[in-house]
C-alpha positions in Angstrom: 39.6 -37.6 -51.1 41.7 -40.0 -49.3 41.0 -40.7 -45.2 43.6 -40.1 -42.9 43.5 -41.1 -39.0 46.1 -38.8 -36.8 47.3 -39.5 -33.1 48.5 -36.2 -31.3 50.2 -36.2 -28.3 51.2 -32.9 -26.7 54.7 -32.0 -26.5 56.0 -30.8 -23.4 55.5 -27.5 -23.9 51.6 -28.7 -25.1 51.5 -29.7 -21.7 52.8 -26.4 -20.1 49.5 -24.6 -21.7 46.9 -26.9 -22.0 44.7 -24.0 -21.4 45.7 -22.6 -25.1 44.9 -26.2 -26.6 41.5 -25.6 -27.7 42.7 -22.3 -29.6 45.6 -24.3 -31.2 43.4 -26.9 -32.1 41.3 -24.4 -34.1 44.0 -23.4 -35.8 45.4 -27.3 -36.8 42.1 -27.7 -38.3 42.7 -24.2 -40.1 45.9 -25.9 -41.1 44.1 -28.9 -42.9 42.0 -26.7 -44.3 44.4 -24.9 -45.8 45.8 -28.0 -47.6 42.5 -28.5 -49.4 41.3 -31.0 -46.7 38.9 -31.6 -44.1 38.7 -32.3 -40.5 35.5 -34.9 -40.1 35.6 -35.7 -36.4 37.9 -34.6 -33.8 38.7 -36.1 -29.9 40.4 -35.7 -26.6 41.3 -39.1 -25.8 42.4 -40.9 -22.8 45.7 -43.1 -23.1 49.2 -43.4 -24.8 47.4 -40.2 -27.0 45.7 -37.0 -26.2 43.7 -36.5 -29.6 42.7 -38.4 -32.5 41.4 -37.2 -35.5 39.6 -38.1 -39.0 40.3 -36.3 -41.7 40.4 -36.2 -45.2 43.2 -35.0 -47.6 43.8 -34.7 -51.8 46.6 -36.7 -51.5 49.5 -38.1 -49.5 51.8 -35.2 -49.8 49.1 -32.8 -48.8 48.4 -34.6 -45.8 52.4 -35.2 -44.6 52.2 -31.1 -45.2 49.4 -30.5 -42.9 50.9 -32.8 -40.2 54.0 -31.4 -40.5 52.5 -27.7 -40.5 50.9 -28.8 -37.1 53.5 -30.3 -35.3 55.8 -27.3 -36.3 53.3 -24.7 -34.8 51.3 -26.7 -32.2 53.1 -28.0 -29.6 52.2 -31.6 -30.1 53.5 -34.5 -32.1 51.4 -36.6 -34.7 51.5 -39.8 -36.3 49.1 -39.8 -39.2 47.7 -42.9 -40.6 46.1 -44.0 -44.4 42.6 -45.3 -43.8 41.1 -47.3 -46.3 37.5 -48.0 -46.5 36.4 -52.1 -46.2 35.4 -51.8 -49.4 38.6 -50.6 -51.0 40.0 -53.5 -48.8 38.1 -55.9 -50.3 39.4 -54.4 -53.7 42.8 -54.3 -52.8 43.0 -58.1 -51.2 40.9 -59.3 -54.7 44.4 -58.3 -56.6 46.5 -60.7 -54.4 48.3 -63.2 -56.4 
């Protein structure tokens, strides 16, 4: 499966019921689930973001699904990222003309 790395900041109304976050969060990780993927590690973060989490996904499309699933329902906005491993680097840099 491929690894996917996704910044979440709440929304406003997020903010309004940080109290409800945990439970929401529980529920995002339902939604990846769902999708046919997996949440590996999730954190509250301090910064530009409020969480950041590793995941893993079938495919592309399932993951844009999940993070749009999430955003929809849990008051927060994402921006999810491809990870590749170093050593898939490595292969992918080898095939530069």
């Amino acid at each position: 499966m491929a690894t996917y790395i996704i910044l979440m900041k709440f929304t406003a109304q997020g903010t309004k019921d940080l109290k409800g976050a945990p439970k929401r969060i529980e529920s995002a990780i339902k939604d990846w689930e769902l999708m046919g993927g997996k949440v590996l590690a999730s954190y509250f973060v301090m910064g530009e973001y409020d969480y950041v989490a590793i995941t893993e996904c079938p495919d592309d499309e399932a993951a844009v699904t999940a993070s749009l699933a999430v955003s929809a329902r849990e008051h927060i906005k994402t921006a999810t990222m491809r990870a590749f491993p170093l050593v898939e680097f490595a292969k992918l840099v080898e095939k530069l003309p």
